[in-house]
Each structure stands twice: as structure tokens, then as C-alpha cells.
NUPATOR-271878 format. One record per residue (C-alpha): residue number from 1; x negated, y, z. Coordinates in nm, 2 decimals. Layout:
% residues N
+-----+--------+--------+--------+
: pos :     px :     py :     pz :
+-----+--------+--------+--------+
: NUM :      X :      Y :      Z :
...
+-----+--------+--------+--------+
***
This chain:
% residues 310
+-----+--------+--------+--------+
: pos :     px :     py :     pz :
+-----+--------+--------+--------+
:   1 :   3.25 :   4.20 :  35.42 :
:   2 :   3.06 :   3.90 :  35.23 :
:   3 :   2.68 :   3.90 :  35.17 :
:   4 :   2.76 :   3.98 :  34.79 :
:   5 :   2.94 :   4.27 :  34.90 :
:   6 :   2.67 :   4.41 :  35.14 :
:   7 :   2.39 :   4.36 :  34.86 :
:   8 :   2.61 :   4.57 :  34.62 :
:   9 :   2.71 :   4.86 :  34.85 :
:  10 :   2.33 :   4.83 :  34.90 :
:  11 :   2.25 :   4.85 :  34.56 :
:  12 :   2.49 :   5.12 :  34.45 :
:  13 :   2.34 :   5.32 :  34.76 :
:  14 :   1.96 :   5.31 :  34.62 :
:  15 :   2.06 :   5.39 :  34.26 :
:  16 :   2.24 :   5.70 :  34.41 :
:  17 :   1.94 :   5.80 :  34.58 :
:  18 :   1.69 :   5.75 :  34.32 :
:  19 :   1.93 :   5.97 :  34.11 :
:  20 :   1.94 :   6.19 :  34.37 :
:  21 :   1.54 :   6.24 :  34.38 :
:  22 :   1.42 :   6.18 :  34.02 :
:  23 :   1.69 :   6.49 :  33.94 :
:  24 :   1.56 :   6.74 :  34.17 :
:  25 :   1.23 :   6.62 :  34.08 :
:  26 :   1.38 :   6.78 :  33.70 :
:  27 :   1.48 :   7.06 :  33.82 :
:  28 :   1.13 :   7.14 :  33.99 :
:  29 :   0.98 :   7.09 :  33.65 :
:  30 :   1.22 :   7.27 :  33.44 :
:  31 :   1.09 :   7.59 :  33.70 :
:  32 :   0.78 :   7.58 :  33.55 :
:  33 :   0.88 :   7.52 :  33.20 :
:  34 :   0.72 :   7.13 :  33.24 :
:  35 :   1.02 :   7.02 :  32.95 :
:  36 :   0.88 :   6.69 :  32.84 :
:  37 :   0.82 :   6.57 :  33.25 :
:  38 :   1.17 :   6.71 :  33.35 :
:  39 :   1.37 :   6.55 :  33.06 :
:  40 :   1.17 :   6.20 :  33.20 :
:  41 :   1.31 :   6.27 :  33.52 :
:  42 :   1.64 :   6.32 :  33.40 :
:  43 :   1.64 :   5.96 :  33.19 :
:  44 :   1.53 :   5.82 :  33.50 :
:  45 :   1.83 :   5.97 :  33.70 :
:  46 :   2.07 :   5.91 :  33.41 :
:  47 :   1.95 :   5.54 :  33.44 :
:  48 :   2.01 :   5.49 :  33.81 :
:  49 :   2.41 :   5.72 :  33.78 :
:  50 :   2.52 :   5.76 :  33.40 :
:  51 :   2.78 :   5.95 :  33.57 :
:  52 :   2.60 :   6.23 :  33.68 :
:  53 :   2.74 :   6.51 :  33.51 :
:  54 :   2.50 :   6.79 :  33.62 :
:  55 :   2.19 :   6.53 :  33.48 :
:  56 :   2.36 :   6.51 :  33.11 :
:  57 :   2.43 :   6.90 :  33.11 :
:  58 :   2.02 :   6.95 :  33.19 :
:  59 :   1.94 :   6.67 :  32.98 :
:  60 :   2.11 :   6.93 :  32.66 :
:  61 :   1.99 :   7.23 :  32.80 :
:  62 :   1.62 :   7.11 :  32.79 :
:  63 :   1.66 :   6.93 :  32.43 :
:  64 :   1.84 :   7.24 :  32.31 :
:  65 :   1.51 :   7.45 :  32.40 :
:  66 :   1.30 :   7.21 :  32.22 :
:  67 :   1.50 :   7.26 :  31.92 :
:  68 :   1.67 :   6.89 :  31.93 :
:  69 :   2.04 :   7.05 :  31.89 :
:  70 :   2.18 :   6.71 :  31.71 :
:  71 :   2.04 :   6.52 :  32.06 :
:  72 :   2.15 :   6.80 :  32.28 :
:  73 :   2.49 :   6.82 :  32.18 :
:  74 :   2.60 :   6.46 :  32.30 :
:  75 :   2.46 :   6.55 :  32.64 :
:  76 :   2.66 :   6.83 :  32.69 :
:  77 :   2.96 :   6.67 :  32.54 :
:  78 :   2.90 :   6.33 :  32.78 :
:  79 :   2.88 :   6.62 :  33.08 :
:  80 :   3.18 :   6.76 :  32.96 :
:  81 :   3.37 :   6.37 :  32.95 :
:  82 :   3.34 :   6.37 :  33.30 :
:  83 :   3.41 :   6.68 :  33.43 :
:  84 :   3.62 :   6.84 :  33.16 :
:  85 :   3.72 :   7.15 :  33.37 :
:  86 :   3.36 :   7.27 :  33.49 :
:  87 :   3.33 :   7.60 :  33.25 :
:  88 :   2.92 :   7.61 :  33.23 :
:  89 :   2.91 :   7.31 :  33.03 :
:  90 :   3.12 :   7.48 :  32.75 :
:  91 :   2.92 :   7.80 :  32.78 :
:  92 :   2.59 :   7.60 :  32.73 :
:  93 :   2.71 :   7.36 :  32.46 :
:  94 :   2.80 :   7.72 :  32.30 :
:  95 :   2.49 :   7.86 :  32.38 :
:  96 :   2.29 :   7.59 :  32.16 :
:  97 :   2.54 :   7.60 :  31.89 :
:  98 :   2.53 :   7.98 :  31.84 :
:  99 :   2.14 :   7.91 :  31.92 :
: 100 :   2.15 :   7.76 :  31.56 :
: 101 :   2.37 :   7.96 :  31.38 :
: 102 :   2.70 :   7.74 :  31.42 :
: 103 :   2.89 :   8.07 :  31.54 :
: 104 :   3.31 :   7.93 :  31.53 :
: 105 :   3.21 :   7.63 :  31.70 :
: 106 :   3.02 :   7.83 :  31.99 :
: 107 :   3.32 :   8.07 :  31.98 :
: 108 :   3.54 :   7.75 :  32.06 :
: 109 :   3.31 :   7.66 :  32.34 :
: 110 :   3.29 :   7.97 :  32.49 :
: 111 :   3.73 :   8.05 :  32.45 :
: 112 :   3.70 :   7.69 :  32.64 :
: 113 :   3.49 :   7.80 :  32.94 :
: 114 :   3.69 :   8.10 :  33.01 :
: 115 :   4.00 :   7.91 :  32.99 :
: 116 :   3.90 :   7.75 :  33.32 :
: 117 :   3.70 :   8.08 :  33.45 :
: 118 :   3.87 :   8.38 :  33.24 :
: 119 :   3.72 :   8.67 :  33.44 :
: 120 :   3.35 :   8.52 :  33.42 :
: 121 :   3.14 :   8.85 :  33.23 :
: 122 :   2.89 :   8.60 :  33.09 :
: 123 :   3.09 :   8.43 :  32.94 :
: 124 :   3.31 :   8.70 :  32.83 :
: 125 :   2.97 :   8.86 :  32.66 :
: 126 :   2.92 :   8.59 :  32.50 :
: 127 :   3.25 :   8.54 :  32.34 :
: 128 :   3.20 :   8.89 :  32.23 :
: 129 :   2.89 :   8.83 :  32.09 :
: 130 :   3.05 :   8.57 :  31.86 :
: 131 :   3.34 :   8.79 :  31.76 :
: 132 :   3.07 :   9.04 :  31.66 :
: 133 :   2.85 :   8.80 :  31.48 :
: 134 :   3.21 :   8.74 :  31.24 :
: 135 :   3.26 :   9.11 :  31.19 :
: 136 :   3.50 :   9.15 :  31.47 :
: 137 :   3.38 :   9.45 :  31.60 :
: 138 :   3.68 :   9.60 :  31.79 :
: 139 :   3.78 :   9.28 :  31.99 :
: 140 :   3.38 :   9.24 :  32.12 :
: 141 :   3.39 :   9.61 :  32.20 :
: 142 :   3.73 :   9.59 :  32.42 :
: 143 :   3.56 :   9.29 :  32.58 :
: 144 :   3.27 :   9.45 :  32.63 :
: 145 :   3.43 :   9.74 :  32.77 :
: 146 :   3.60 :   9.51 :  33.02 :
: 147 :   3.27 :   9.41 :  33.15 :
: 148 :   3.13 :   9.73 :  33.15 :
: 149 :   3.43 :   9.80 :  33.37 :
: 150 :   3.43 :   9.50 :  33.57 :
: 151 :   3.05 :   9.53 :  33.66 :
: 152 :   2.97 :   9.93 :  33.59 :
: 153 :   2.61 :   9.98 :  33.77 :
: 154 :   2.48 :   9.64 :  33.58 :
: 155 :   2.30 :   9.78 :  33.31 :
: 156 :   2.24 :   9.50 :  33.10 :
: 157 :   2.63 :   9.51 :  33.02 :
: 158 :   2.59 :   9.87 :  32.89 :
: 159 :   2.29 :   9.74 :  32.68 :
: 160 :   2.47 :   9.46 :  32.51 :
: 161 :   2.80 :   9.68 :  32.45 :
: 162 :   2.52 :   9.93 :  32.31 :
: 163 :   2.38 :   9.69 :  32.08 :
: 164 :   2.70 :   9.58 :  31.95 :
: 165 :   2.80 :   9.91 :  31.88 :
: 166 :   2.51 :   9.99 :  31.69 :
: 167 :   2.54 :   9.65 :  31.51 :
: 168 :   2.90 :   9.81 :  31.41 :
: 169 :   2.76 :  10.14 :  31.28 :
: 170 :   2.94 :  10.34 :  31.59 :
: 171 :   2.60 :  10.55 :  31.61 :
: 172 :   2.72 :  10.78 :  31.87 :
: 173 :   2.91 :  10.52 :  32.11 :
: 174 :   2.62 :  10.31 :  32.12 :
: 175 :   2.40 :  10.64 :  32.21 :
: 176 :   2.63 :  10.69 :  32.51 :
: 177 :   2.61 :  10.32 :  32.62 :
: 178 :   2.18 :  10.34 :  32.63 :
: 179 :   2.23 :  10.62 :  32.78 :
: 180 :   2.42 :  10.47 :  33.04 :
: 181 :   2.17 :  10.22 :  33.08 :
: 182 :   1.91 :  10.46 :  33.15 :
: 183 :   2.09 :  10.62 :  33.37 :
: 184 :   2.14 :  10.32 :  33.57 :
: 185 :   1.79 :  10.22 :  33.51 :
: 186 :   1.52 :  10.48 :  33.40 :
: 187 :   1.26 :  10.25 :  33.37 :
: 188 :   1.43 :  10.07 :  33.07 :
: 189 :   1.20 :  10.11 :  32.79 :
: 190 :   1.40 :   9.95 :  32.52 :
: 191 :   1.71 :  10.11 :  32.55 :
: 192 :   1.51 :  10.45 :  32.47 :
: 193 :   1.37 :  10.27 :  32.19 :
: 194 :   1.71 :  10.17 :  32.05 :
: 195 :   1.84 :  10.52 :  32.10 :
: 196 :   1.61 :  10.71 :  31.96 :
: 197 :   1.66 :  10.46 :  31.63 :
: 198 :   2.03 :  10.58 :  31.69 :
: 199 :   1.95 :  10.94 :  31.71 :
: 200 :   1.68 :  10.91 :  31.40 :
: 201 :   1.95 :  10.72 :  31.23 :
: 202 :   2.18 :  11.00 :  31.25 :
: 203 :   1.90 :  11.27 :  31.14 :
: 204 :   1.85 :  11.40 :  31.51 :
: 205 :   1.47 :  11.37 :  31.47 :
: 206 :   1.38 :  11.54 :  31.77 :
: 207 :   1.60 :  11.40 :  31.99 :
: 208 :   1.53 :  11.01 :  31.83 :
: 209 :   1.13 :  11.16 :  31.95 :
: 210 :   1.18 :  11.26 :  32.28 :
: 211 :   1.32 :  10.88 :  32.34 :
: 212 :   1.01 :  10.73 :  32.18 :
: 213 :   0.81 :  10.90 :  32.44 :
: 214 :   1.03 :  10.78 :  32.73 :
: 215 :   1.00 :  10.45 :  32.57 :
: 216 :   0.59 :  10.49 :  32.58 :
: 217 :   0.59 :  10.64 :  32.92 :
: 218 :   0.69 :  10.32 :  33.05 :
: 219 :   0.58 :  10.05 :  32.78 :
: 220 :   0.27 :  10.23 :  32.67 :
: 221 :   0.23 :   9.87 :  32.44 :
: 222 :   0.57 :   9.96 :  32.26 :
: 223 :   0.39 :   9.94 :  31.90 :
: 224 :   0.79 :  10.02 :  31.74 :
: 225 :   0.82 :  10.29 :  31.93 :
: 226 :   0.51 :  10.43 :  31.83 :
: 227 :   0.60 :  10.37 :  31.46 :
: 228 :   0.91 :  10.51 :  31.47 :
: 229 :   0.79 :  10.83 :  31.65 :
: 230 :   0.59 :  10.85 :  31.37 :
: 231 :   0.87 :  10.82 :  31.14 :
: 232 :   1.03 :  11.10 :  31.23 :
: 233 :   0.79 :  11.31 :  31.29 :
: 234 :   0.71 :  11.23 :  30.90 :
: 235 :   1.12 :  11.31 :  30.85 :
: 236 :   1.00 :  11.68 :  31.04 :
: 237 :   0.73 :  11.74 :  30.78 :
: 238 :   0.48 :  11.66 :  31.09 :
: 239 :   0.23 :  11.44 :  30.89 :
: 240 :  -0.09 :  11.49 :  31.12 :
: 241 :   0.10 :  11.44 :  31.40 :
: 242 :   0.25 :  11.08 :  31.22 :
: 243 :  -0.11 :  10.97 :  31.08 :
: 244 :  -0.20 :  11.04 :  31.44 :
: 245 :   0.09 :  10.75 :  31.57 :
: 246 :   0.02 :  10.51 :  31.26 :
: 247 :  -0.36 :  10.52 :  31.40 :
: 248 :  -0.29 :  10.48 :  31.73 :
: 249 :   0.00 :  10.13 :  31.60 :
: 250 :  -0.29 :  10.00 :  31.37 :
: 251 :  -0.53 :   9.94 :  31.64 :
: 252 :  -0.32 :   9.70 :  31.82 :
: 253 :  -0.18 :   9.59 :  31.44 :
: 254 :  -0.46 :   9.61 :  31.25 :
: 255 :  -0.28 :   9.36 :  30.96 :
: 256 :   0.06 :   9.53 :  30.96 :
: 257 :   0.13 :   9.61 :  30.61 :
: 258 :   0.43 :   9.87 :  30.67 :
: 259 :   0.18 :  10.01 :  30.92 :
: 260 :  -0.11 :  10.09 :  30.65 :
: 261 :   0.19 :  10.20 :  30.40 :
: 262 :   0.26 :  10.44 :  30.66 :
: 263 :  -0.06 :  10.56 :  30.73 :
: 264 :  -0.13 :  10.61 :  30.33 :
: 265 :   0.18 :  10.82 :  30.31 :
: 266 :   0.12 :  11.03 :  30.58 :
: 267 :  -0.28 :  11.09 :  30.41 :
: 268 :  -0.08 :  11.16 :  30.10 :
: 269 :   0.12 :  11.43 :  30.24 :
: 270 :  -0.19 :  11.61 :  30.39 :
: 271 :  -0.41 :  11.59 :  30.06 :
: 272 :  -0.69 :  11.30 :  30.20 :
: 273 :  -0.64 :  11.14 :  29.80 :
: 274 :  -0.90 :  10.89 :  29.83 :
: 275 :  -0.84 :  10.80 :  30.19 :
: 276 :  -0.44 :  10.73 :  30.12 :
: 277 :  -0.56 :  10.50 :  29.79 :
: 278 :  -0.76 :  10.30 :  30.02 :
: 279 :  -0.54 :  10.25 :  30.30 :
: 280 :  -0.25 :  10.17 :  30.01 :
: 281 :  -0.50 :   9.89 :  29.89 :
: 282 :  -0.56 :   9.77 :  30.25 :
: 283 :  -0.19 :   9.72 :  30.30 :
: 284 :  -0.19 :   9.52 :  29.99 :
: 285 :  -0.47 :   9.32 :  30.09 :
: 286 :  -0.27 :   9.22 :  30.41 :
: 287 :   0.10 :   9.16 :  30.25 :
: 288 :   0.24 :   8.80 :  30.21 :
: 289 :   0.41 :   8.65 :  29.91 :
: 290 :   0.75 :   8.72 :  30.10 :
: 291 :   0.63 :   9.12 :  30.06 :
: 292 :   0.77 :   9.16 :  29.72 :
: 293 :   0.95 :   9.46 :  29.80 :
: 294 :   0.72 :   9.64 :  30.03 :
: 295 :   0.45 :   9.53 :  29.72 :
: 296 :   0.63 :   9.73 :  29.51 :
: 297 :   0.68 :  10.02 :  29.70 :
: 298 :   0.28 :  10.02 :  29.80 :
: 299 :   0.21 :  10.03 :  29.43 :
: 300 :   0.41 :  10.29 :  29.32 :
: 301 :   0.29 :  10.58 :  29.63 :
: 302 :  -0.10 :  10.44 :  29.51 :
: 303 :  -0.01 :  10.49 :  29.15 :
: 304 :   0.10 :  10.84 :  29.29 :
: 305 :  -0.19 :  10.92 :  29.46 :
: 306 :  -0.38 :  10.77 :  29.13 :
: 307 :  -0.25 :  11.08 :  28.95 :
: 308 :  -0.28 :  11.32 :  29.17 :
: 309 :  -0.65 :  11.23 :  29.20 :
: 310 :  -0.68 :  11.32 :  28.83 :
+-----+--------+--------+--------+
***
């Protein structure tokens, strides 16, 4: 071996190193969310081996959560050139493109990753989740329902199935599914959320309460839950008890508009005239431009309460 030779082998050995370093020096930053110093690691790594695969995939992943899609893309797409057969680099090109609405070409990304890993859930969920986004609700469900099978005591599976079902107007398949969930995990807070907006949904008011308080037992900060408990307690003809959860919601939302509607109509209902007029013209106070319809609906309970007052 010539001197030339022995200063390239060299060469090609420190390149690989500094790769090497300045890449798990990325992935130490991405752990603590440190974007702009990981994606400087990962140039510097790119510049030492363009070929590093893993490097371009990051390289996306990081400009995709800074909202660069049309500089994320190529990564992915370079990290795909060179190893075309290694799934998560599909799923996560998908995973930015459904990020910003392109939903087919995220569906083609994630048909592509299970191609080379068909029984992967993740990626099985998320193909589901595009087939739901483009109305397909029976084909996402009996994918779903393979993942539910395929991993039973993961709740999260049960969630998104739920979700999806509910999405599809299948009211009392997606009650069974958070049920499920909390089943496999009581503590879930959500999932009582989103079944009790099931239940209330369907007109089962108590039931759709009982779930708002299992939601509060174990979010206590669940201001939806709250507001929705107060819903139907409203839909029950329980108006002190709803004043009493609007209330308790506007002291950790003291702007919310739909919140001070709430309140008002609840005052209404129990004959406080004067007090529901001036929480109507508080929630006017704090709507937006965007409120037009929530505006509208404001002015008509006041003008209600106006001639009642007479």
C-alpha cells in the first residue's frame, strides 16, 4: 500500500468518526428538545458521511417539527435513496406529510413502510388514520381491530379505535372501546372525557356525568370536562348545579366566551335577570372577530333576558 493510499484510508477513517461523534452529539440534543444545536450537529455529520442514512432521516424529523416540511421532505427522501427498504423512513416522511394535511401522499408513505414491515401496529394505525381522515371508516376500523387484537392490554390501541369510531358516528362502539381503555387503565382521564361526550351525545346524561367526574377525579384541571358536566346537567334541568361547574371553569378561564354564555344561560334558567345580562355582555366583551356565530347566539339569550326583565 502507497503513502496516497494510507493518507486516504486515514482520511476516510476520521470523517467516519467525526460522523460518528457529531451524530450522537444530535441525538443527545434532540433529548432535550435543543432543535437548532441538534440539526448543527447533524450538518456537521452529513458533511464528514453524506451517506449516513440515519443522519438525513433526523435531519427531516427535526425540520418537520420546526414546521420546514418543504426542507424536511428531501431529507427523508435522500434517507430513503440509500436505504430504500428500512420502513421508519416512510412512516416518518408520512408523518410530516399528514402533519400538514397532505393525507394520500402520507397514505402512500405509510402502504410503503408496511410493505417492508406489514405487521408493524404503528404503522398499521397510522394507515388507518389516513383511511379515516378520507372517509373510509370501515377499512381503519378492521385495521384497528387488528391491532386491538394483535396488542389487546395496550390501551392506547383501544383509544385510537375509539376515536375513530366516534369520528364515524358509531356512538356506541366507540363507548365500548374507552371503556376498554379504562378498563386496562383506570387512571385514563381522557378516555372518560370522550365517553361521557359519547354517552351525552346519545342523550344518556347521567351516565355522560358520572364519566366527567371520573375524568375530574383524576385530572382535577380538566376545564372540558367540567364544562360539559355542566352541560348536561343543564340537558337534566339541573341549572344551580351547572352555574355551579361554569363557575368553577371560569376561574381557570376567566376569557372563555362559550364559558360566560354558559354561565348566563344557566342565571337565566334560575330567574337571576340582571346577573345573566351581565355575564351575556361579559362574554361579548371577550369574543374575537372569528365569534360571529357564538355573537349571534349571545345576543339573542340577552335580548331574551332584556324582555323578560320588562
Amino acid at each position: 500500500m502507497g503513502l496516497f493510499d494510507r493518507i486516504k484510508k486515514t482520511g476516510t477513517n476520521e470523517n467516519a468518526g467525526t460522523a460518528a461523534r457529531k451524530y450522537s452529539e444530535a441525538l443527545s440534543y434532540l433529548q432535550y428538545n435543543r432543535y437548532s444545536d441538534a440539526l448543527w450537529c447533524l450538518d456537521e455529520a452529513l458533511a464528514a458521511d453524506p451517506s449516513s442514512a440515519p443522519a438525513w432521516n433526523d435531519k427531516g424529523r427535526i425540520l418537520a417539527l420546526q414546521g420546514k416540511q418543504t426542507e424536511a421532505i428531501p431529507c427523508y427522501d435522500k434517507a430513503i435513496e440509500l436505504r430504500p427498504t428500512t420502513a421508519v423512513y416512510y412512516h416518518n416522511k408520512g408523518d410530516t406529510l399528514a402533519t400538514f394535511g397532505d393525507t394520500l401522499a402520507a397514505d402512500q408513505c405509510f402502504l410503503e413502510a408496511l410493505r417492508y414491515e406489514p405487521d408493524n401496529v404503528i404503522y398499521l394505525t397510522s394507515h388507518a388514520r389516513m383511511l379515516a381522515e378520507m372517509g373510509n371508516y370501515k377499512e381503519a376500523d378492521d385495521i384497528m381491530t387488528r391491532v386491538c387484537k394483535a396488542e389487546p392490554r395496550a390501551p392506547e390501541h383501544w383509544f385510537n379505535r375509539a376515536t375513530l369510531l366516534y369520528n364515524a358516528g358509531k356512538l356506541q362502539d366507540a363507548i365500548a372501546c374507552y371503556s376498554a381503555v379504562t378498563e386496562i387503565a383506570p387512571g385514563h382521564a381522557v378516555s372518560y372525557f370522550n365517553c361521557g361526550n359519547a354517552l351525552r351525545d346519545l342523550g344518556k346524561y347521567e351516565e355522560a356525568i358520572a364519566r366527567y367526574d371520573r375524568a375530574l377525579k383524576y385530572d382535577r384541571t380538566m376545564t372540558g370536562a367540567m364544562n360539559n358536566k355542566g352541560l348536561a346537567l343543564s340537558c337534566l334541568g339541573k341549572h344551580l348545579e351547572a352555574h355551579d361547574c361554569f363557575r368553577r371553569v371560569l376561574i381557570a378561564l376567566p376569557k372563555s366566551p362559550d364559558i360566560w354564555y354558559n354561565k348566563g344561560y344557566e342565571l337565566l334558567q334560575l330567574g337571576e335577570i340582571s346577573d345573566a345580562v351581565t355575564a351575556f355582555d361579559t362574554a361579548l366583551s371577550c369574543c374575537s372577530d372569528e365569534d360571529t356565530e357564538l355573537k349571534t347566539r349571545i345576543t339573542a339569550e340577552k335580548e331574551k333576558a332584556l324582555r323578560q326583565k320588562k
